[in-house]
C-alpha positions as CSV (number, residue, x, y, z in Angstrom):
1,X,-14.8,61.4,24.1
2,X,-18.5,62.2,24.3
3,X,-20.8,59.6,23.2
4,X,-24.0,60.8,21.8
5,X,-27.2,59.1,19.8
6,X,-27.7,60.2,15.9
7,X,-30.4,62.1,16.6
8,X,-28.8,64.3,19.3
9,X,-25.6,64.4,16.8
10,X,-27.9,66.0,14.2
11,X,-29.5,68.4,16.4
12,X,-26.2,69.6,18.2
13,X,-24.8,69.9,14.5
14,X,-27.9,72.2,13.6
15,X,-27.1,74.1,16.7
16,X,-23.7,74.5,16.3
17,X,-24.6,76.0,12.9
18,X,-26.8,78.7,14.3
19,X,-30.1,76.6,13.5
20,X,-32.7,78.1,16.0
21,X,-35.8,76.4,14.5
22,X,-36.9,73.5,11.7
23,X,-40.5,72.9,10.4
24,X,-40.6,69.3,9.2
25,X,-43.4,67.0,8.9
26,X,-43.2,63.8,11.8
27,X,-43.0,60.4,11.2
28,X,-41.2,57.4,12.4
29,X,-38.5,57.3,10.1
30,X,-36.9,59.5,12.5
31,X,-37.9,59.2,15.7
32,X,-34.8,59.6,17.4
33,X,-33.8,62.8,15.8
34,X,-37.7,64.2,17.0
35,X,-36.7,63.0,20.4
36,X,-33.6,64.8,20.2
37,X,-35.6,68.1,19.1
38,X,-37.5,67.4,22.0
39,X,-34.7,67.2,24.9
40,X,-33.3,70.7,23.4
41,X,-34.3,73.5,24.4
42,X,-32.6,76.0,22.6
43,X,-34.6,74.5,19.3
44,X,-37.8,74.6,17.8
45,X,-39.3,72.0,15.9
46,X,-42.8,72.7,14.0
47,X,-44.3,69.8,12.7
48,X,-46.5,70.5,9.6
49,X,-48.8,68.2,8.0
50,X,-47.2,67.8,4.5
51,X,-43.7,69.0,3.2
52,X,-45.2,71.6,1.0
53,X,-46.6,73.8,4.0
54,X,-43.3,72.9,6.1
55,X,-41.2,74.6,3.0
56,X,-43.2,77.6,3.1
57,X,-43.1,78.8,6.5
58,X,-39.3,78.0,6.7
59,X,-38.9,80.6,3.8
60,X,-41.8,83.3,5.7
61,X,-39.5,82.4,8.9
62,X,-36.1,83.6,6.6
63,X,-37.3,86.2,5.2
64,X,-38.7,87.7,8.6
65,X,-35.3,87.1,10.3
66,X,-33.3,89.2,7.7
């Protein structure tokens, strides 16, 4: 059995489920899921300054990718 951190289970989970990029706005509540973001590669995290902006380009970014 592979033994993984939380962070990397949430990111792997969001890969597995076709997830290719998340806006979100940083802080240290979780840390270890930003690390996580940051080891992978095949994601891309934005990080936005409130959560109002960080909803609104995930929708633009949905509705482009229709």
């Amino acid at each position: 059995m592979v033994q993984m951190l939380g962070g990397q289970a949430v990111v792997q989970t969001l890969l597995s489920l076709g997830a290719r990029s998340g806006f979100g706005v940083p802080g240290e509540s979780y840390l270890a899921v930003l690390d996580a973001f940051y080891d992978a590669p095949d994601f891309r995290f934005i990080g936005c300054r409130n959560e109002g902006g960080a909803a609104f380009m995930a929708e633009a970014l949905s509705l482009i990718h229709i």
